[in-house]
VEXVO-204530 format. One record per residue (C-alpha): x, y, z; chain. Coordinates in pm, 1 decimal. Layout:
// VEXVO-204530
        x        y        z mol
        X        Y        Z   A
...
// end
This chain:
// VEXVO-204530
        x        y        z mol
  -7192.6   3540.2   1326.0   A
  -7296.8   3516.5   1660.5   A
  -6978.5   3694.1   1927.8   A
  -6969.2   3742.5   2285.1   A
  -6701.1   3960.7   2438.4   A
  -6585.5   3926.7   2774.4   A
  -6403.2   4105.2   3027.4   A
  -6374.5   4362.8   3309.8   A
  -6523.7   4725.2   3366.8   A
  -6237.0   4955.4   3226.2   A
  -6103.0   4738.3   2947.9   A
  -6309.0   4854.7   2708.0   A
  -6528.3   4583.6   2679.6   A
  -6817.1   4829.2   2556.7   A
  -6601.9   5041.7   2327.9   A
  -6464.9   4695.9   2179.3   A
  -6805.4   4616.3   2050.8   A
  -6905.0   4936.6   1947.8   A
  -6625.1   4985.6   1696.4   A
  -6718.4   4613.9   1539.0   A
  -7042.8   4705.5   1510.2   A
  -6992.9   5039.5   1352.0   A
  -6699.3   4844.9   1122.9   A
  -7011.7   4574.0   1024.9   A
  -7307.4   4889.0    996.4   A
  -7023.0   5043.8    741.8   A
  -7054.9   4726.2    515.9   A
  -7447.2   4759.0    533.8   A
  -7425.1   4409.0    747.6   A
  -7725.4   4427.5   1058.7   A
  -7581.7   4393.2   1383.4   A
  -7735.7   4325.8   1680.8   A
  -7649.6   4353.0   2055.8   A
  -7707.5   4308.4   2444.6   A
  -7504.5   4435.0   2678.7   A
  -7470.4   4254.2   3026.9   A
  -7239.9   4494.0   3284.7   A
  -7299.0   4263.2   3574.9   A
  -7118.5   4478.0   3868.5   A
  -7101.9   4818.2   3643.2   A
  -6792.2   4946.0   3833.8   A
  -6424.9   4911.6   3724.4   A
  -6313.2   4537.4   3786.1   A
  -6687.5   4409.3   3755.2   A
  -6759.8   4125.9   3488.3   A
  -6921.8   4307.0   3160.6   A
  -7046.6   4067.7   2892.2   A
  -7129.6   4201.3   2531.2   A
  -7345.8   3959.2   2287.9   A
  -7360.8   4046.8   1929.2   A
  -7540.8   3898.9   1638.5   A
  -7358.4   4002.6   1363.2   A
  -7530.1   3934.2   1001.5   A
  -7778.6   3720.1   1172.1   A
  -8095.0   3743.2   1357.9   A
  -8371.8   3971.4   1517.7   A
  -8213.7   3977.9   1887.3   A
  -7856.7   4024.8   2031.6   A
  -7864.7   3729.7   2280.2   A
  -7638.8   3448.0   2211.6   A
  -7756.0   3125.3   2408.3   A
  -7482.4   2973.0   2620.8   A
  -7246.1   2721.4   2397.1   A
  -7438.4   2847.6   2055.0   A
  -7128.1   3151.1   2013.3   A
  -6936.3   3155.4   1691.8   A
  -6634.8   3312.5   1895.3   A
  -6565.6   3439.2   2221.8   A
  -6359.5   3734.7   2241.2   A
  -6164.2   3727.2   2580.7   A
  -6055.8   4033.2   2730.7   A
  -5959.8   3856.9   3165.6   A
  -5767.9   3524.9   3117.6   A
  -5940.6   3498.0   3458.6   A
  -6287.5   3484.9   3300.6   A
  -6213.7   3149.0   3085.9   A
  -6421.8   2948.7   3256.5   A
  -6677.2   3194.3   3199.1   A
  -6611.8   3289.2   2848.5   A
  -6618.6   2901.2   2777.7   A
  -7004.0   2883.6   2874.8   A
  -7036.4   3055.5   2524.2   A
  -6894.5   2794.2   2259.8   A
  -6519.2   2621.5   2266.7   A
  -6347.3   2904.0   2003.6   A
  -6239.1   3184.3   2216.4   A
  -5990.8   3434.8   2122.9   A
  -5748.9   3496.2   2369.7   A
  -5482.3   3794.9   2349.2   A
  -5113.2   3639.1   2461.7   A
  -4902.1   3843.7   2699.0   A
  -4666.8   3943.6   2471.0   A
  -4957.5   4100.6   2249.0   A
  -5095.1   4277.2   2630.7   A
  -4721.5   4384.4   2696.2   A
  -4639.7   4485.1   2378.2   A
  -4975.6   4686.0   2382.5   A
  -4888.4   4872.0   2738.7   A
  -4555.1   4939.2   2638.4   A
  -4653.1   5103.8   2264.7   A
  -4940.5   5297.1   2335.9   A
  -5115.8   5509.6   2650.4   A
  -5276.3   5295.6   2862.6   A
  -5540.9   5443.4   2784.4   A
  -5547.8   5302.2   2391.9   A
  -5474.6   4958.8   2538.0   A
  -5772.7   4794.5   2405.2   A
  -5755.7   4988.4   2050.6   A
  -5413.4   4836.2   2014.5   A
  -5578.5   4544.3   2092.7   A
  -5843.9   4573.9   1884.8   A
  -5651.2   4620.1   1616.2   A
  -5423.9   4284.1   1673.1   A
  -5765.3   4085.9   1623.9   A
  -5910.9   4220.4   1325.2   A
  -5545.9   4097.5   1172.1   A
  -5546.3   3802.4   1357.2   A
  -5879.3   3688.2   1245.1   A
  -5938.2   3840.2    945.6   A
  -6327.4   3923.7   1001.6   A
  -6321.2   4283.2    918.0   A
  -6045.0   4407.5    734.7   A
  -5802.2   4705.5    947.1   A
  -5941.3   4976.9    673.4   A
  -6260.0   4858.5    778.9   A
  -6222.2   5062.6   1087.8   A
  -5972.4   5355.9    990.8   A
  -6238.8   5598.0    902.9   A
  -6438.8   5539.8   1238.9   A
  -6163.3   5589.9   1481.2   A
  -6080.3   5926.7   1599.8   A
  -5705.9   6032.3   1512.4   A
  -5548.5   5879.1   1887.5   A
  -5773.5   5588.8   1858.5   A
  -5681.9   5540.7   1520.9   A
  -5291.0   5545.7   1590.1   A
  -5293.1   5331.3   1840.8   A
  -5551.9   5057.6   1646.2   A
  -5304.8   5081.9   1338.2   A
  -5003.9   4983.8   1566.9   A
  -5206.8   4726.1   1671.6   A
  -5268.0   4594.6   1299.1   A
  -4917.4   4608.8   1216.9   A
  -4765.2   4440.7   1507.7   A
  -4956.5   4093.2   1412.3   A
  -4761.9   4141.5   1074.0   A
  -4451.6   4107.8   1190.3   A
// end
């Protein structure tokens, strides 16, 4: 599977990635990656590429992306450069996320709505690599699409 996630410095963007790539490494599946920070300040564009199952580099070629994982409505355009299936979080998923959880385990909530959203990892895939806070906040995240 070839996945690009986009999005701004201090969303998580990195830390996004890194958890589906330890979730794949746990199910002995290669993964491969490239990250692009762009401005590498808070608010700057960061753009992860992953190869997941597939491949002997992280790049994904522009419009050749499986699915784009969109973290900045405002980067659409952008994330669209990938391939036409992006994943986009609605508000009520980003408000219900700021209003459960620190702000700071936004993007774990987050991460945790699209693993049950799309089904590509299961949530027990990545219960044993989160730390405990992490792991709250991800499992909120997980039940929330089930209601």
């Amino acid at each position: 599977m070839k996945l690009v996630i986009v999005g701004k410095g201090g969303q998580g963007v990195i830390f996004f990635s890194k958890m589906i790539a330890k979730a794949a490494i746990k199910k002995a599946v290669m993964v491969r990656s490239t990250e692009i920070k762009g401005m590498a300040k808070k608010g700057g564009v960061v753009e992860i590429q992953m190869k997941i199952g597939e491949g002997m580099s992280g790049t994904v070629r522009r419009g050749s992306a499986d699915m784009v994982i969109l973290l900045s409505e405002d980067l659409l355009d952008y994330a669209r450069s990938f391939g036409d299936k992006i994943f986009i979080f609605s508000k009520e998923e980003v408000q219900k996320a700021m209003t459960s959880v620190p702000v700071r385990y936004v993007n774990t909530f987050l991460l945790g709505v699209f693993v049950q959203k799309t089904k590509l990892f299961s949530c027990d895939d990545f219960i044993s690599i989160l730390d405990d806070e992490n792991k709250k906040s991800f499992i909120k995240g997980c039940e929330y699409v089930q209601f």
